[in-house]
N, C-alpha and C positions, 0 to 999 in steps of 0.2 A: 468461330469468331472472325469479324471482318473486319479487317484493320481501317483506316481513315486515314487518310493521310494528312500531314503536318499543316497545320493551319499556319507556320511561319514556311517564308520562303531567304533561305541561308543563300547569300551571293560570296562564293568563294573566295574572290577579291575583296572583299573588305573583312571578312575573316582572320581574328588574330588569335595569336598559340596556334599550335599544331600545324598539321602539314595543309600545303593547299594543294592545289591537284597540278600535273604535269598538263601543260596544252602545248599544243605543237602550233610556229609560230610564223609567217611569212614573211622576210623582210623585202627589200626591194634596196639594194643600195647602185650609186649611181657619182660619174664626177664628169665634169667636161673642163677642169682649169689644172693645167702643170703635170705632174708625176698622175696619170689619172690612174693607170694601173698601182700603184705606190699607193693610195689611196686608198681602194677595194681594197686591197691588202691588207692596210693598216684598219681599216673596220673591221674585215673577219677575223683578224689575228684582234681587236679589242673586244667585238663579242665573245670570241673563244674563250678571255682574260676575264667573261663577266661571270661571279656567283649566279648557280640556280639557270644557268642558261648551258647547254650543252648542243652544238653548231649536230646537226642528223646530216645537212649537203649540203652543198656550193653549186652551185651552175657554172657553164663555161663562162667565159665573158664574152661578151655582145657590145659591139657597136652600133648605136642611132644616129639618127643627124636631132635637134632638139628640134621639141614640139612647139610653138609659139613664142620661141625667143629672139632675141636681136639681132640680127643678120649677121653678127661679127661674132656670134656664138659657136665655138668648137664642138664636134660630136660629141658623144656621150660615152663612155665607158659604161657597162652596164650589167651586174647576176644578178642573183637573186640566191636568199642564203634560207635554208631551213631550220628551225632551232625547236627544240623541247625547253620548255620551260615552268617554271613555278614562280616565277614573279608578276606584280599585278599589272595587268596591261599600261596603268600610268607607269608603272616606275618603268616598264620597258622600255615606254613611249621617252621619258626622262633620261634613260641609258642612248638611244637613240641621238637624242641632243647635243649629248656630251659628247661622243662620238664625233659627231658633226664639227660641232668647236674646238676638240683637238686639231681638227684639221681646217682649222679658220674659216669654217662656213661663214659666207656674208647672208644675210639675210635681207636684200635691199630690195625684194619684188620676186613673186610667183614663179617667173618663165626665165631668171635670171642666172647667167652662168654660174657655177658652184661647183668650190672645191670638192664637196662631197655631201653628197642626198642620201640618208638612211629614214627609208620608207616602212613606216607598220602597214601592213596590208590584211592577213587576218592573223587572228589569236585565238585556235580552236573555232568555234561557236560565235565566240563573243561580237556583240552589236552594242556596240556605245556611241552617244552622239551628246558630244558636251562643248564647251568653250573650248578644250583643248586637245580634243581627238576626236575624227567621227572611223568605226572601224564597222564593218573592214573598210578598206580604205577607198573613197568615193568614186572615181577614176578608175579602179584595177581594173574592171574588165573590160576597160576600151582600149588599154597600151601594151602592143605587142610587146613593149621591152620588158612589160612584168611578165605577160602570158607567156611567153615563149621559153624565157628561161626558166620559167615554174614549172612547167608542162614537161622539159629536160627531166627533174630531178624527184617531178612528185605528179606522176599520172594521174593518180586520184585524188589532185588536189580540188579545193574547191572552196569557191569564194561563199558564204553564206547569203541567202536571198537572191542572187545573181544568176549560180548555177557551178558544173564543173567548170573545170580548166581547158578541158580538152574538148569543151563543145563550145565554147565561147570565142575562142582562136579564132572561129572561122566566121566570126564579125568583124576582125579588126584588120586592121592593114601593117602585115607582119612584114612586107618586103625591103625595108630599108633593117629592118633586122639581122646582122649580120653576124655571122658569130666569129669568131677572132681565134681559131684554133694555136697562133702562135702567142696566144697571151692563157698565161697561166693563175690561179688564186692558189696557195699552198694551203693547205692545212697543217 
């Protein structure tokens, strides 16, 4: 007997009752105003604090100079955090926000200094493209400040559609990529 497969196609995310699946998750967090290291901190330590998300690694922290912002813009502080997760890519994207706002992100333009940037970059597999998230995240494989410290903590990462992590590097322009061995993220 030959089986056929399921004329419905079940999206995980929007599945309610039971369990939904574990996806492993990329963030990209980032600050260049005040306490920046105080900042990354205070994101890893509120991902750690979130249900259904469990922190896999931290990157070291990395300094950039910012990419297309206002000449009187301070560097960047910059890791990248790994998460396993069962929440749906919005609400992450929603956790993300709130993150942000704890730490009085301003929202006033693109390339604008900022307390603190928490990036969705991938979520497993997932490819979404809506009013309010396109994933993975559009950008990631041209900035060394995501590649580099992804590439640290998850060799085999990889951006979906785009390619690995570690073959991608050697497009972008990693040299103002600095890493900051005397700055620490705790766990």
């Amino acid at each position: 007997m030959t089986e056929t497969p399921t004329p419905y196609v079940l999206d995980a995310d929007t599945m309610t009752g039971g369990m939904r699946p574990i996806r492993q998750a990329v963030l990209a967090i980032g600050s260049n105003l005040g306490d920046r290291l105080g900042r990354l901190q205070g994101a890893v330590s509120a991902l750690e604090d979130t249900p259904e998300v469990t922190i896999v690694a931290v990157s070291s922290v990395y300094e950039t100079d910012p990419l297309s912002s206002p000449s009187h813009s301070g560097k960047f502080l910059n890791a990248v955090v790994l998460i396993d997760t069962t929440l749906t890519i919005h609400t992450l994207l929603d956790r993300g926000f709130a993150i942000e706002d704890a730490f009085d992100r301003s929202r006033s333009g693109p390339n604008a200094p900022r307390t603190l940037d928490v990036d969705l970059i991938v979520v497993g597999d997932r490819v979404c493209e809506d009013d309010s998230l396109t994933l993975p995240h559009p950008r990631a494989h041209e900035r060394g400040f995501v590649l580099v410290p992804w590439l640290e903590i998850d060799p085999e990462g990889e951006i979906p559609g785009k390619g690995f992590v570690a073959d991608l590097i050697g497009g972008v322009d990693t040299e103002g990529v600095i890493q900051r061995k005397d700055l620490e993220i705790i766990l």
